[in-house]
N, C-alpha and C positions, 0 to 999 in steps of 0.2 A: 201361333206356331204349333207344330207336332213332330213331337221324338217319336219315332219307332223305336219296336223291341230290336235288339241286335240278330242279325239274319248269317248262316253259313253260306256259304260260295265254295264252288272250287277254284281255288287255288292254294298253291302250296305254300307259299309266302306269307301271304295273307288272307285268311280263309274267312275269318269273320267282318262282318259289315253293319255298319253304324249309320241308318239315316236320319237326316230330320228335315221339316218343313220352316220356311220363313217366309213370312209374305208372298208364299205362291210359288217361290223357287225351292227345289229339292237339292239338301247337302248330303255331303259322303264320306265316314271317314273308315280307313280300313286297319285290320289287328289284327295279329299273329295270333295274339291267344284272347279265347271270350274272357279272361280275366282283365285286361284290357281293356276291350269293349265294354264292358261291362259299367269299368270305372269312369270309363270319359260318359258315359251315357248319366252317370250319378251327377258330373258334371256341369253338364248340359243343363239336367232337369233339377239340379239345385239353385242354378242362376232363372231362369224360367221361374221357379214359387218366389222369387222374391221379389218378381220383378223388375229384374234384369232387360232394359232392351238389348235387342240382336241387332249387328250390324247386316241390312237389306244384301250389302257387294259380296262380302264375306261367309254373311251366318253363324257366327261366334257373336259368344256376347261381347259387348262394348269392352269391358273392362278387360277381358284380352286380347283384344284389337289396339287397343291404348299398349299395353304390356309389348306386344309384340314390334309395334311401332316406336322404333326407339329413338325417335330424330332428338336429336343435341339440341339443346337451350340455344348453342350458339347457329345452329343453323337457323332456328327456326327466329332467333331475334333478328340474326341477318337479314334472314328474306321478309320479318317485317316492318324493318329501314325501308328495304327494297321499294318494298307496296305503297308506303307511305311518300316517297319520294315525291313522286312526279307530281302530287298536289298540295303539297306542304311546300311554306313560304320557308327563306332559305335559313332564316332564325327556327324555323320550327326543325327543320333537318337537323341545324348544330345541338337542340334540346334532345332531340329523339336519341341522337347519335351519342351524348354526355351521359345520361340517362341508362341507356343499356349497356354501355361502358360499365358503370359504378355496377348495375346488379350482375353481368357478369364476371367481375372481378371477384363480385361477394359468392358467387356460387363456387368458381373453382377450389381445388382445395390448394391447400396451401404447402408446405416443405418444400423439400428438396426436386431442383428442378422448374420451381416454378420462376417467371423472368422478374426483374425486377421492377416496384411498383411503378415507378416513371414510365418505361418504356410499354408495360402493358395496359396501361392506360392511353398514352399515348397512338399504339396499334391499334387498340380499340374503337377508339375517337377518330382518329383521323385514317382509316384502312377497312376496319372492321365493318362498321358501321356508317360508313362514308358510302350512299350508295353509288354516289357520282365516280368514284375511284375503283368500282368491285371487277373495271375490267382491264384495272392497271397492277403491276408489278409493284409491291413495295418494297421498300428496304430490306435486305438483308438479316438488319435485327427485327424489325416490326414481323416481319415474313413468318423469322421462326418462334416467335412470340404467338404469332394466330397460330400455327402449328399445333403450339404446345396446347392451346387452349381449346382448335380442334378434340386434340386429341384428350383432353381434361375434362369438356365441359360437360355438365351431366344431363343426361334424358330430360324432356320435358316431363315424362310421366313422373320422375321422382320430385317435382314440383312439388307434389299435391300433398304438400305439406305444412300447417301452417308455419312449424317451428323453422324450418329453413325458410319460409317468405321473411317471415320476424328480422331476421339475421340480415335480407336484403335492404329490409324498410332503415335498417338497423345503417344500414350503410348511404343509404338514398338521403339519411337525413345528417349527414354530416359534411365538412367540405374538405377536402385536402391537408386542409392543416388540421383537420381531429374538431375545429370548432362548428357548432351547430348552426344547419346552413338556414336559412331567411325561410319562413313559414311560405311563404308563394313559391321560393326555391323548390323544397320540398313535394309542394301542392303536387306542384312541375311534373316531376319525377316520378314521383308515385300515378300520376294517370299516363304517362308512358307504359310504367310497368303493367299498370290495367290493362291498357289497349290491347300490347302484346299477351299478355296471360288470359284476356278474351276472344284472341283470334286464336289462341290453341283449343279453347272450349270451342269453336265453331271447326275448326277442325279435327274433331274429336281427341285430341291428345291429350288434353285433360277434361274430368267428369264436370269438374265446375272450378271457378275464379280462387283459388286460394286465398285471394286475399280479403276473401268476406270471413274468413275464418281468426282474422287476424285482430286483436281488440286494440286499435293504437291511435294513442290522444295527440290528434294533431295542434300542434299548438297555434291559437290563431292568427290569424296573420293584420298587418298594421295597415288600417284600411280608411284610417284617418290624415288629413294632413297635417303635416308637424305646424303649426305659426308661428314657430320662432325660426322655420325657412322663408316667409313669406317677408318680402322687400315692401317697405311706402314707396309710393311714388319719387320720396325727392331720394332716397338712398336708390330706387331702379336709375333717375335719372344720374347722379350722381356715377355709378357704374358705367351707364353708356359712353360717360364721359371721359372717365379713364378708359376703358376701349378705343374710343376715339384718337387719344393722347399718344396712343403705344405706333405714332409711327405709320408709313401705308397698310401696314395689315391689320391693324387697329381699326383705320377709317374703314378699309376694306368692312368688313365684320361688324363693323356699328351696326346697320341697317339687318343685318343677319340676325342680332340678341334684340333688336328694338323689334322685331313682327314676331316673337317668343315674348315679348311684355305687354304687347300694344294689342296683338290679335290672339294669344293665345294658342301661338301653333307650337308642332312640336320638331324637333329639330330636323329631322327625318322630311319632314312636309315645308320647312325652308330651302333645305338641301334642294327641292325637285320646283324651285319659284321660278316660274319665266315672267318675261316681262309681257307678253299677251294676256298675259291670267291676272294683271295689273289694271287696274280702274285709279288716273291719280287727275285729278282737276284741278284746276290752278286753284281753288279753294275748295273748302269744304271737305266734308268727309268723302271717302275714296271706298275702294274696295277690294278684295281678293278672290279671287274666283279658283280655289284648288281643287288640282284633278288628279293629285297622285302620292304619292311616299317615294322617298328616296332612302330607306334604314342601312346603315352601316354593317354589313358581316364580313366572315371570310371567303377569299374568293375559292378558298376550298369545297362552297356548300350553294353557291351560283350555277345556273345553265350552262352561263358565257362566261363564267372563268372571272369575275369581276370581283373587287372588293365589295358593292354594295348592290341592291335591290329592284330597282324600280316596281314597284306595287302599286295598286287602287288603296285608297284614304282607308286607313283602322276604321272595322266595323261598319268599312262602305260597300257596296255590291261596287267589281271592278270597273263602270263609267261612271259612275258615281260624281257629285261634285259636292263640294261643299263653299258657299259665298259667305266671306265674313265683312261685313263693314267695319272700314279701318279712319280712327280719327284721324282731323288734320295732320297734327304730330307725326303718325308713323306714314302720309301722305308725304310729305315735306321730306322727312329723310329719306323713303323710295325715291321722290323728283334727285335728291341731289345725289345719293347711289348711281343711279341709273346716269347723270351727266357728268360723272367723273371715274365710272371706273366702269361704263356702258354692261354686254352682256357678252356671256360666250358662244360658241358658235353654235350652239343647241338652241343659244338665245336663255339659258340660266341665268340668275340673277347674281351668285354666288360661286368662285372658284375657288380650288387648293392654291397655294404657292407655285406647285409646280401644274397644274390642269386637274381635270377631275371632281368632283364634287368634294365640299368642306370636309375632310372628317374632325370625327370627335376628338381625337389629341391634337390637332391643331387650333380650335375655336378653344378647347377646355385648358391649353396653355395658356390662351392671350384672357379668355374669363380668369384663371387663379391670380395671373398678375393684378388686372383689374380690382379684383377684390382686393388686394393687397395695397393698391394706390388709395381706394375709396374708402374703405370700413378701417375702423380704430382696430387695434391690435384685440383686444377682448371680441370685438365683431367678427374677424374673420375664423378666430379660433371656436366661434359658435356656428351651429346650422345655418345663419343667415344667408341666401342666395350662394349657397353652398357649390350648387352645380347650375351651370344654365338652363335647364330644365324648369329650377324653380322660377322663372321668370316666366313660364307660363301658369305655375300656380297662384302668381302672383297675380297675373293679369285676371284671372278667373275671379278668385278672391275679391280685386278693386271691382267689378260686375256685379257681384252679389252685393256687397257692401254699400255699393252706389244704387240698388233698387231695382236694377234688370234682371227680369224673372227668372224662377228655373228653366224653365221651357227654351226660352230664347239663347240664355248662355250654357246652355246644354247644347244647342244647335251650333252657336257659335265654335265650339271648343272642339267639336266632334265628340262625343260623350250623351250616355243616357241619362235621362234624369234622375233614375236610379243608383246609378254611381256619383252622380253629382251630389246628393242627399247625402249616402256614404261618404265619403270621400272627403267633402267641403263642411262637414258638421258641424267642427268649432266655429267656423266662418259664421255659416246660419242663426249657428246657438246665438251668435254677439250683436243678431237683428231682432231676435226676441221683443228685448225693450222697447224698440225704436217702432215695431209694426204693436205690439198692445198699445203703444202711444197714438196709433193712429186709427187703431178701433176705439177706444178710448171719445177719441177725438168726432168720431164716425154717431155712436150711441148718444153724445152730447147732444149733437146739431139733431139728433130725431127726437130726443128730448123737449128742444127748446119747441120746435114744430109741432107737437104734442099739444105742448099747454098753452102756446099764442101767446099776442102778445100781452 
């Protein structure tokens, strides 16, 4: 770039003139008095020695193009819910949207005038940040709650701070009721706030990401599985059975918790079971052929307005399939599912009470009972097969323990190996013995072929 010396003109208003050069285009600004001129030009060429970039549209340097640009936090979080929308699964919307909720909350200030904590949390979450609703009317109160916070919330440029991110982080890692929220919680939340605090650095409104500036010990997160959740076989079988016991929606639902013990799927991935994707032979092992997810949200964060999902398989490309071979056992309860309580008209394997796929407080009632019928009083007040979930930890777990390699029950479960290792550790750890026993056993027989006989 190149500053000119400051030039006279006639005119009367403004008589001195201030040019400079940037990448090839010529800037202009004009003064009433050379002392003026004079000073913007010290200006100018004090950001230029320090190396200062100029903005190419403009010709100012960056740092007051930022200054001068004063878009609101809340706008600019707004618009990037907005951006993220349309390819974000509807669980990622409702995280994004909880997420800049909580850091917006922590930026406004607080006193007199501000609404209260419910309700602006509330607007936040479900209006704010809801990009499905940005071209509907809300409430009344929620309305004048974004209002105030319109009108409250501060500059992106005043970000660029570490001691005010602190303060957010400060708030991202707590939960409603004041107690510190789950280390993945956390994780959660904090790479929302990155994402958004990195699309302001690419849109220049901040110089760089605040939050590399910010020194904060995330505490690790629980990345092992507990085994005092993990069911035996006769306590999983036992379970099935009081499920069974609880009545038609009992039997209903057997076969639902038995392909979560038997095949290792996850609730979401029985929800969406049809009966074509079913392999059952009058004997022998059978098979599952899954093509999709069915996950539970709100139908506030859906396309079509739905309480849940339809999605391609976790960590699948969307046609994606995954085939599990299912023992007789969970063959045998599919056969007799499917001829006593057939399929629904999608041809699902599995229905609500009243239509609709399972949800989770209906399966997670007749599971508590269950536990309650099967496990002694000390049993159900421990982690034991706590939630239905762990019936597929369990299945994984009886896999490893039984000799089936990583590779295969990696594949089976939907899961890397990588996270299998993590994850299933204590499991592994308890094969140690068992696999030195059989190098052990291995080194022997090379021995004895060694020395003949």
């Amino acid at each position: 770039m190149r500053i000119w010396n400051v030039r006279k003109r006639s005119s009367k208003a403004a008589p001195f003139q201030l040019r400079w050069l940037v990448h090839g285009q010529e800037y202009q600004e004009k003064f009433a008095t050379k002392t003026l001129a004079d000073a913007r030009r010290a200006e100018l060429l004090t950001a230029a020695r320090k190396g200062e970039p100029f903005d190419t549209e403009t010709g100012l340097p960056v740092s007051e193009v930022r200054e001068r640009n004063r878009t609101s936090w809340y706008a600019h979080a707004r618009a990037h819910a907005a951006r993220k929308w349309p390819t974000a699964a509807a669980k990622h919307r409702a995280s994004i949207a909880e997420s800049l909720a909580i850091a917006t909350m922590a930026l406004c200030p607080d006193g007199k005038g501000r609404p209260a904590e419910d309700l602006l949390r509330r607007a936040l979450y479900q209006w704010g940040f809801n990009a499905g609703r940005h071209g509907q009317d809300p409430p009344e109160a929620e309305a004048k709650a974004l209002a105030w916070v319109e009108g409250n919330s501060p500059a992106v440029v005043d970000l660029d701070s570490a001691k005010r991110v602190r303060v957010v982080l400060e708030h991202l890692a707590k939960l409603t009721n004041g107690k510190a929220a789950a280390a993945n919680t956390f994780r959660r939340r904090r790479a929302v706030l990155s994402n958004c605090l990195r699309l302001a650095v690419e849109q220049e409104l901040l110089a760089g990401n605040p939050l590399h500036r910010v020194h904060w010990e995330t505490p690790k997160a629980v990345e092992e599985l507990d085994a005092r959740s993990v069911a035996t076989p006769a306590q999983a079988r036992r379970l099935l059975d009081a499920v069974r016991a609880q009545g038609p929606r009992g039997a209903h639902l057997v076969a639902f918790f038995a392909c979560m013990y038997y095949a290792a799927l996850r609730p979401e991935e029985v929800s969406m079971l049809s009966a074509d994707q079913c392999e059952l032979p009058a004997e022998g092992w059978g098979r599952l052929v899954l093509a999709g997810a069915r996950p539970q949200v709100g139908s506030a964060w859906t396309d079509d307005g739905k309480p849940y999902e339809e999605r391609q398989l976790k960590h699948r490309a969307r046609r994606a399939v995954r085939p599990v071979p299912i023992p007789p056992v969970l063959v045998a309860i599919l056969r007799a599912h499917l001829e006593t309580a057939g399929t629904t008209a999608e041809g699902r394997l599995f229905s609500a009470v009243r239509g609709g796929p399972v949800r989770s407080q209906e399966y997670g009632a007749v599971w508590k009972e269950a536990r309650r019928k099967a496990l002694t009083a000390s049993q159900v007040a421990s982690p034991l097969a706590a939630i239905p979930y762990d019936l597929r930890h369990a299945c994984v777990s009886f896999w490893l323990r039984s000799g089936v390699s990583l590779a295969e029950t990696a594949r089976r479960a939907g899961q890397s190996v990588a996270v299998l290792q993590r994850y299933y550790a204590k499991v592994l750890d308890g094969e140690e013995e068992r696999m030195n026993g059989l190098i052990e056993l291995g080194l022997a027989e090379q021995e004895e072929e060694v020395e003949g006989p």
